[in-house]
N, C-alpha and C positions, 0 to 999 in steps of 0.2 A: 719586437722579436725577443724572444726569450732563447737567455744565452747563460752556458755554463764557463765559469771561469774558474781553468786549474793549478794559474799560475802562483805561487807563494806571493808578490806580493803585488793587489792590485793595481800600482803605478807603472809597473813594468809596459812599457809600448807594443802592440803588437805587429809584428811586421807588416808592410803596403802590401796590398793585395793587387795585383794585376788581374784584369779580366782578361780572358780571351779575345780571338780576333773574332769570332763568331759574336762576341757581346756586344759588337757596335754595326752589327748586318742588320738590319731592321727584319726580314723574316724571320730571323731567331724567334723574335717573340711572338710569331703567328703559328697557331696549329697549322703544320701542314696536312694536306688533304691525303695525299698519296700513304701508302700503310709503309712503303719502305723507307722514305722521306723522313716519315713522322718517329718512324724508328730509331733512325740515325739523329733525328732529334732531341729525341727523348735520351738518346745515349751521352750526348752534348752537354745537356740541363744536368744531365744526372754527375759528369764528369764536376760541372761548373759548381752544382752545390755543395758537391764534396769537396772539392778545393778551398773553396768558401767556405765552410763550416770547419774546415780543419785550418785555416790560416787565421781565424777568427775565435777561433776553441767553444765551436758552439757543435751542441750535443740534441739539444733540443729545440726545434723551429716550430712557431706559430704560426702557421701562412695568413693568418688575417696580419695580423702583425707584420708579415714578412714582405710584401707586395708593397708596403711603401719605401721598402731599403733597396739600395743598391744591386739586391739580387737579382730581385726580381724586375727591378725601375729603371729603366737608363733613361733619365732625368738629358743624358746630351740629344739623344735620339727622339725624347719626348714617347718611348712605344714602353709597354710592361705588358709580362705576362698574365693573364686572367687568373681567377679563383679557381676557374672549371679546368682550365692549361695546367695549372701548377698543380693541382688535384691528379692529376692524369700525369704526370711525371714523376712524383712522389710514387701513385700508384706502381710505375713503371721500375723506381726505384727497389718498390717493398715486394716488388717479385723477384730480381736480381738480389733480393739479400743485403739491399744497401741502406732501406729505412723501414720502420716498423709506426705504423698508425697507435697514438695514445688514446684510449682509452674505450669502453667496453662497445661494442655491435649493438643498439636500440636503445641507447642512454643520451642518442644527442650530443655525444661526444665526439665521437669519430668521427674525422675530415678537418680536424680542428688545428692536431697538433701530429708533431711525427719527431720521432728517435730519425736522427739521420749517423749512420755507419760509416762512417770516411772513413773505418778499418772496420772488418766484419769478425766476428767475437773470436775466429780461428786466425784472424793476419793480429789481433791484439792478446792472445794466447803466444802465438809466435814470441812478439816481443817481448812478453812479460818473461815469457821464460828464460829469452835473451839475457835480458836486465840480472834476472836472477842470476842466471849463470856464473855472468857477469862479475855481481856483487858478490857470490859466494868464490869465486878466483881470486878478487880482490881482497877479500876478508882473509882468504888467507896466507897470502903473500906479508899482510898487515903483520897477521899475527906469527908470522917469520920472523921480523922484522922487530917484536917486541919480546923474543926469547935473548936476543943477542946483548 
């Protein structure tokens, strides 16, 4: 799994991850048949990666790669989800605005790898501007504080 880390220093631990209670129902990892079923499924995986990609500070997932980790593996259960399932949930994701497929349409690339959005560029606009805000109220309370 190809993972971004944007912590200052990389010794730092990153917090335990709990999975859901859905992660240890063994249908989790079956396509369901039913179109509404499969829906509320896909909503689940999609919830579940995003949790997981942000407690984990991964930005960018390789599903070849990824189907032997934890995410996709429940190693207690012995069940994981398929190449073709996770394909199809990512899909589900990159219509919701939650992941985006790397790399170009008829290059052999694509289905490979996916931007996953556990903030979508308008909730990480929100907080950058927060920060800013932030930091510019701060900055000047500072520089109050270095006239006296």
């Amino acid at each position: 799994m190809t993972t971004t880390n944007t912590s200052t220093s990389p010794n730092l631990p990153l917090p335990a991850f709990s999975f859901p209670r859905d992660y240890f129902f063994p249908p989790f990892f079956t396509r369901q048949p039913q179109r509404t079923t499969f829906h509320a499924q896909c909503q689940k995986w999609s919830s579940l990666i995003q949790a997981y990609c942000r407690a984990h500070r991964v930005w960018k997932l390789s599903l070849v790669d990824a189907l032997d980790t934890d995410l996709f593996y429940n190693r207690r259960l012995g069940k994981r989800l398929s190449m073709a399932d996770a394909r199809e949930v990512v899909e589900f994701m990159r219509r919701e605005g939650r992941a985006e497929w790397i790399g170009k349409p008829g290059a052999g690339e694509e289905g490979s790898a996916v931007w996953i959005w556990w903030r979508t560029p308008e909730e990480w606009a929100g907080a950058i501007s927060e920060w800013v805000s932030l930091g510019l109220c701060l900055e000047r309370r500072l520089a109050g504080l270095h006239e006296y």
